[in-house]
C-alpha positions in Angstrom: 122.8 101.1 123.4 119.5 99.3 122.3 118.2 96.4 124.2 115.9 93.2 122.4 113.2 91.7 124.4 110.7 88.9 122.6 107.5 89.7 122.2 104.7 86.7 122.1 101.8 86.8 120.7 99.0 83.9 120.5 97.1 84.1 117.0 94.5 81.7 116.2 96.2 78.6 118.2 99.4 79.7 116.7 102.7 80.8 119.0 104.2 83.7 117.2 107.2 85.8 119.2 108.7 89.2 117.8 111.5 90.8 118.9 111.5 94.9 120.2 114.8 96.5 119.6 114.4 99.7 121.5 116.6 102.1 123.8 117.1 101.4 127.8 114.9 104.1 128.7 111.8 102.7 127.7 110.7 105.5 127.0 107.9 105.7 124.2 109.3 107.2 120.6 107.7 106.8 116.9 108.4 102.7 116.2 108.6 100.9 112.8 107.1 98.0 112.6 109.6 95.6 110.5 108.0 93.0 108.6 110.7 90.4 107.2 111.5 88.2 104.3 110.0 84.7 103.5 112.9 83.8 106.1 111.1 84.9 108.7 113.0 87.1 112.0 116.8 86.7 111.3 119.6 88.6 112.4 119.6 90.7 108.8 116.4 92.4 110.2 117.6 92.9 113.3 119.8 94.7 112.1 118.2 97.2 110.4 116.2 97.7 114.0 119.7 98.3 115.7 120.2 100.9 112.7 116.8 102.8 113.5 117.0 103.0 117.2 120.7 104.9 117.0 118.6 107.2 115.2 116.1 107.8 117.8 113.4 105.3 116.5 112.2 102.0 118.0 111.6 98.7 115.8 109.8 95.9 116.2 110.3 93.0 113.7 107.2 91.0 113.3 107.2 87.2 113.1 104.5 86.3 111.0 105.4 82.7 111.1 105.7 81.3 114.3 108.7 80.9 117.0 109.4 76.9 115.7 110.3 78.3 112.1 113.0 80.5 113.4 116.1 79.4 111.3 114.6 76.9 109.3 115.5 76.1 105.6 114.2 78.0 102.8 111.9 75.1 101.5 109.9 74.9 104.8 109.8 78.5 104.8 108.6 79.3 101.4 105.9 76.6 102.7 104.7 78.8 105.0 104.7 81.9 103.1 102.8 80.6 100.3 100.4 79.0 103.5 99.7 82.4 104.5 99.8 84.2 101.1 97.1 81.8 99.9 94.5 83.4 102.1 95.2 86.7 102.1 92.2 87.3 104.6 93.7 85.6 106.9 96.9 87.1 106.4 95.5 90.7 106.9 94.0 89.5 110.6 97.5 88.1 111.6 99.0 91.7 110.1 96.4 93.7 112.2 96.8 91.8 115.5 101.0 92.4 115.2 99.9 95.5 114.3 97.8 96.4 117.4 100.5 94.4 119.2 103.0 97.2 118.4 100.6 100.2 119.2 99.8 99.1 122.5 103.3 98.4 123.7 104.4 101.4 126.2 107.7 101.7 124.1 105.9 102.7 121.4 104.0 106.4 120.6 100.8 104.3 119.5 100.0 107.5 117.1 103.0 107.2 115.1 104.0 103.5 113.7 105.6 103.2 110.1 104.9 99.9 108.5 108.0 98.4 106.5 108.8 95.1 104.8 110.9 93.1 102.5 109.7 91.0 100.0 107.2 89.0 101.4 107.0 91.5 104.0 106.7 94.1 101.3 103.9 92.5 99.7 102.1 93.0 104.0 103.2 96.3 104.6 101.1 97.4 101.2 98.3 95.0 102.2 98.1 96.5 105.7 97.9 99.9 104.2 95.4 99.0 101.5 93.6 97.8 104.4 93.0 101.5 105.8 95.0 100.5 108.9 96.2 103.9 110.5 99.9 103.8 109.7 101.2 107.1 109.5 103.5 105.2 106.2 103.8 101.8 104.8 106.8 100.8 102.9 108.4 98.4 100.9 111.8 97.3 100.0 111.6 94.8 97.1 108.2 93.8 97.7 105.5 92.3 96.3 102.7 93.8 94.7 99.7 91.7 94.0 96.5 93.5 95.6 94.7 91.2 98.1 91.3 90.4 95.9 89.7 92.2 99.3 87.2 95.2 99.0 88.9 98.5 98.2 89.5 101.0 101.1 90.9 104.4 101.0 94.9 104.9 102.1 95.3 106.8 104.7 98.7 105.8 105.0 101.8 107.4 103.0 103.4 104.6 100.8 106.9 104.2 99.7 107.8 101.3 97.5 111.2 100.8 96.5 111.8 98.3 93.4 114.3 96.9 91.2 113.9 97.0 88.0 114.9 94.1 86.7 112.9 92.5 89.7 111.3 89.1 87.3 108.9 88.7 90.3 107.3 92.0 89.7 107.8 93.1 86.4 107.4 96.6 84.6 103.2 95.9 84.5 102.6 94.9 87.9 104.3 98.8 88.9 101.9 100.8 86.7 99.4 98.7 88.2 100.5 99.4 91.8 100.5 103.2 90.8 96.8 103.3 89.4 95.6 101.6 92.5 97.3 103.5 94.9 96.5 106.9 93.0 92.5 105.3 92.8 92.7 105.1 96.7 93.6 108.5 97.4 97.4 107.5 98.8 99.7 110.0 98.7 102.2 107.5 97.0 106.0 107.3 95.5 107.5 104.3 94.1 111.2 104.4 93.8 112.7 102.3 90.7 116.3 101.2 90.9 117.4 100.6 87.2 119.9 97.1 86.6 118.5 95.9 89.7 116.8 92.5 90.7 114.8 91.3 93.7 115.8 91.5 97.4 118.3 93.9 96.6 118.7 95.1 100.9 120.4 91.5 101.5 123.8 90.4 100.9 122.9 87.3 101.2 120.2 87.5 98.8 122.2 85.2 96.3 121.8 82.1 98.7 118.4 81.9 98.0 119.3 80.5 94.0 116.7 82.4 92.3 117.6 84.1 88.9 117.0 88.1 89.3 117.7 88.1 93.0 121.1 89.6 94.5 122.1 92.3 96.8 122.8 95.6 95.5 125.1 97.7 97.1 124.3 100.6 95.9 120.5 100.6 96.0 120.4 99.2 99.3 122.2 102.3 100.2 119.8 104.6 98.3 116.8 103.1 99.8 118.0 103.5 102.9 118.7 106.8 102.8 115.0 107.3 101.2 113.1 105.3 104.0 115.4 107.5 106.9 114.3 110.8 104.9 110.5 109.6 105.0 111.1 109.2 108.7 112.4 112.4 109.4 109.5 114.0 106.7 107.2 112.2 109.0 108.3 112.8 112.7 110.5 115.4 114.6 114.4 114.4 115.5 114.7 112.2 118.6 117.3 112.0 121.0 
């Protein structure tokens, strides 16, 4: 049985509050840190924490945005991301602190954090990596690949990105790209391309959001979730 328990955290005058999913025990396992969509903690990403810790991992699902935007509609939320996306600077100190949040946590083996995200969340995970942050992995479901404009650092961190195709958000270019600068930073890198597939292919609800070229995929989202829980198991030793 896994247990949630909110997590605050006070960034720069703003009152942000994640949520832990982790076994009873307490006791301290390898932990992904779960970095959601533009819509912010819901009970999608959840979830996929509930899915990790029957597995023998923790999660903890970062709010980037801030406790009062929990539930809110999509164009608030898109407000916000493209608040925090314009200064990516910024963004990276708020991605560090959660990040240094989760490592001190006594749930959580500080030595052995994965990074993941969707979308938006993607688009963090690869910017805490670039960042030289000591992830053991970064990796991103239907993320977004712009680089952050910020000085180059090596990647210590293995990256996984898992794409759609027919994503229009990040098209066929924007990939290659991602490639040559991962290869250019020393990661030891895979991106995973899902053919006849669109943007925010994890989330059945993805069609809600009325974007052209985003929808669930069944059938991906089962593939990529079988990729990330291989990674895992690459990366760390069965848990109990």
């Amino acid at each position: 049985m896994s247990r949630q328990t909110e997590i605050p955290l006070e960034f720069e005058g703003e009152q942000l509050e994640s949520v832990f999913v982790g076994r009873r025990d307490g006791q301290a396992r390898p932990t992904v840190l779960l970095i959601p969509t533009v819509m912010g903690v819901t009970d999608l990403e959840i979830g996929f924490g509930k899915q990790l810790v029957e597995l023998g991992f923790n999660a903890f699902v970062a709010d980037l945005f801030g406790k009062k935007f929990r539930g809110a509609d999509r164009d608030t939320m898109f407000g916000e991301m493209n608040r925090l996306k314009s200064d990516r600077a910024a963004l990276l100190r708020r991605l560090k602190a959660m990040f240094d949040q989760v490592c001190g946590l006594d749930e959580v083996d500080g030595g052995k954090v994965v990074v993941s995200g969707y979308c938006f969340g993607g688009m963090c995970a690869l910017d805490l990596a670039r960042s030289g942050a000591d992830a053991v992995a970064a990796v991103s479901f239907h993320g977004l690949f712009d680089p952050p404009g910020l000085p180059a650092q090596k990647i210590t961190a293995k990256v996984v990105a898992f794409h759609g195709w027919d994503d229009p958000m990040v098209p066929p270019d924007k990939v290659v790209a991602l490639g040559k600068e991962l290869t250019d930073a020393g990661s030891d890198w895979q991106i995973h391309c899902y053919g006849n597939v669109g943007h925010g292919f994890t989330n059945p609800k993805a069609h809600e959001i009325g974007i052209d070229g985003v929808f669930y995929h069944q059938l991906a989202a089962e593939r990529s979730w079988t990729s990330f829980i291989n990674l895992l198991e690459e990366l760390f030793s069965a848990h109990e």
